[in-house]
C-alpha positions as CSV (number, residue, x, y, z in Angstrom):
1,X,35.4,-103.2,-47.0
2,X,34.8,-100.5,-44.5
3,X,36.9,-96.7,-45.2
4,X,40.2,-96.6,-43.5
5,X,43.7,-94.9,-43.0
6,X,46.5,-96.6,-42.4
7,X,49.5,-94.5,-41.1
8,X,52.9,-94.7,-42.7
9,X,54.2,-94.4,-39.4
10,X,52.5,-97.3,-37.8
11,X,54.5,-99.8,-40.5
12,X,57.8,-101.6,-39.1
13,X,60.3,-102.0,-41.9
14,X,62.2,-105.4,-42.7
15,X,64.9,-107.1,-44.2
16,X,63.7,-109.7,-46.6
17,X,65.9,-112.7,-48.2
18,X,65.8,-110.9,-51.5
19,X,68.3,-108.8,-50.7
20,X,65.5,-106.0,-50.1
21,X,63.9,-104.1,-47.2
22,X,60.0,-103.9,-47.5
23,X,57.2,-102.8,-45.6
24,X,53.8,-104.0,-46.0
25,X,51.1,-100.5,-46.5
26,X,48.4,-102.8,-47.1
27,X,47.7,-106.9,-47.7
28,X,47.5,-110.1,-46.4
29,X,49.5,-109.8,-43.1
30,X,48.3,-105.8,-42.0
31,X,44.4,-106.3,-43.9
32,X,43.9,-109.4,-44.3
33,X,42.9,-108.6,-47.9
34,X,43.3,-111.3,-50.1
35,X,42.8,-109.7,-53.1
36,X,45.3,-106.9,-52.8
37,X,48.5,-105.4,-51.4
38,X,50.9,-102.4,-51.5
39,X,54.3,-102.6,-50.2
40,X,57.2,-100.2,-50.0
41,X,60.8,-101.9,-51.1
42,X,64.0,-100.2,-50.4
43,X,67.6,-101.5,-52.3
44,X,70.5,-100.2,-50.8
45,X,73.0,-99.0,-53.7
46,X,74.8,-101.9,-55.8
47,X,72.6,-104.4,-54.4
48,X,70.7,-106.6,-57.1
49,X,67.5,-108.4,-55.8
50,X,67.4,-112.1,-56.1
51,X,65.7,-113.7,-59.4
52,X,62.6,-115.0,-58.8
53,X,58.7,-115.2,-59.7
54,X,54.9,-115.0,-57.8
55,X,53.4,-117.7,-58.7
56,X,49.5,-117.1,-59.4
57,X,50.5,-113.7,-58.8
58,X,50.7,-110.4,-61.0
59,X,53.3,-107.3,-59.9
60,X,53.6,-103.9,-60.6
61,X,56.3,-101.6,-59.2
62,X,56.3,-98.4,-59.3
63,X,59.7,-96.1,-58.9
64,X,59.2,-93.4,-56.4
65,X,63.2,-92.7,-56.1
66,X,66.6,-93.6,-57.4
67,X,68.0,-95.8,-60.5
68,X,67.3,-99.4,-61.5
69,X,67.6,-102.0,-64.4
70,X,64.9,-104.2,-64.3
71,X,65.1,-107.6,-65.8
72,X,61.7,-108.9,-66.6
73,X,61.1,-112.5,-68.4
74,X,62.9,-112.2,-71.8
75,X,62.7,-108.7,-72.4
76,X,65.5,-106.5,-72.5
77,X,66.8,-105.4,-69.0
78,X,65.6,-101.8,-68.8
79,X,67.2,-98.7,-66.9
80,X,63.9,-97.7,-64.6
81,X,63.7,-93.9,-62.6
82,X,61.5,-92.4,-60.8
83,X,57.7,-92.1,-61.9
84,X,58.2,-95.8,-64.3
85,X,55.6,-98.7,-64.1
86,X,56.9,-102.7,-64.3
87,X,54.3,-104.8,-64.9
88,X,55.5,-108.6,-64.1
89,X,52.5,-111.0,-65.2
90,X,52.6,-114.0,-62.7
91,X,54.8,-116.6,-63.0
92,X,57.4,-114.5,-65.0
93,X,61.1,-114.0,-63.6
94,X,61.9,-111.0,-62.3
95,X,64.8,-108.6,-60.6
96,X,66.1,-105.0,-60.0
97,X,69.4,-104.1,-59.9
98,X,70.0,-100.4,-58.0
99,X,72.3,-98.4,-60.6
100,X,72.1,-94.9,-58.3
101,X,74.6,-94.0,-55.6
102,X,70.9,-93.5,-53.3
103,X,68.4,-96.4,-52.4
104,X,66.2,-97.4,-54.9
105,X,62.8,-97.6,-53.6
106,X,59.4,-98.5,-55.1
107,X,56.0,-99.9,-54.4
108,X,55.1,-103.3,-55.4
109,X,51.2,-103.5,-55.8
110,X,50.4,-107.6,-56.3
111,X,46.9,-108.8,-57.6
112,X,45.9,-111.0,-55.5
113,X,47.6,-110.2,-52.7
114,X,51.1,-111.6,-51.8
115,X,51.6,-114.4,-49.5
116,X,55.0,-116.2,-48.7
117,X,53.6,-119.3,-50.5
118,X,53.7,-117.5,-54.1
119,X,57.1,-116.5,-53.8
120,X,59.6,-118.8,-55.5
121,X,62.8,-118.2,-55.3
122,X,65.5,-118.9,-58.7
123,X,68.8,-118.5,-56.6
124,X,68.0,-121.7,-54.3
C-alpha cells in the first residue's frame, strides 16, 4: 500500500436498509482493500438499527457523538456515549438503539473489510 489522504469531503453519504446513514472513509468499494474498512454511521434520534450479524466478519464501533444502547450477542444491552469501543466478534447479532435527542454517530472499523455479501440481515 502506497501513503494516501482521503478527503472527508470527497465521501457521498447514504441511506442504508438498516435504518442508518453511512459513508464509506476507507474499504472495499473507495480502496479496494480487502482487509480493512472505516465507515462513518449516522442514526437519526429514536431510530433503532435493524438486528443483524457479519458473517466472517469482526466490528468495532466507536461513539464519536450522541447516546446509544447497544445490544450485542447475549450480553446485557449497554447505554454507549461518546469516546466507547463495541467490539462485535463475527457472526454475533448486533444493534444500536439512539437514546439522545441528536444523531448518534460512530465509526464502524470491520476486519476484513465489509462487503454486502457478509451482511445478514435478522429482520427478513
Amino acid at each position: 500500500m502506497k501513503p494516501k489522504i482521503v478527503k472527508a469531503n470527497t465521501l457521498k453519504e447514504y441511506m442504508m436498509p438498516e435504518r442508518c446513514y453511512i459513508y464509506e472513509n476507507w474499504g472495499w468499494v473507495s480502496a479496494k482493500d480487502k482487509d480493512l474498512s472505516i465507515a462513518r454511521a449516522r442514526i437519526p434520534p429514536g431510530v433503532t438499527s435493524k438486528a443483524h450479524h457479519l458473517e466472517g466478519v469482526q466490528e468495532i464501533y466507536l461513539i464519536t457523538q450522541g447516546k446509544g444502547r447497544v445490544y450485542v450477542g447475549d450480553l446485557e444491552p449497554t447505554e454507549v456515549t461518546q469516546g466507547d469501543v463495541v467490539v462485535i466478534p463475527a457472526g454475533i447479532s448486533q444493534k444500536i438503539a439512539n437514546i439522545s435527542e441528536t444523531d448518534l454517530i460512530f465509526y464502524c472499523i470491520c476486519t476484513p473489510s465489509f462487503t454486502e455479501s457478509c451482511y445478514r440481515d435478522e429482520e427478513a
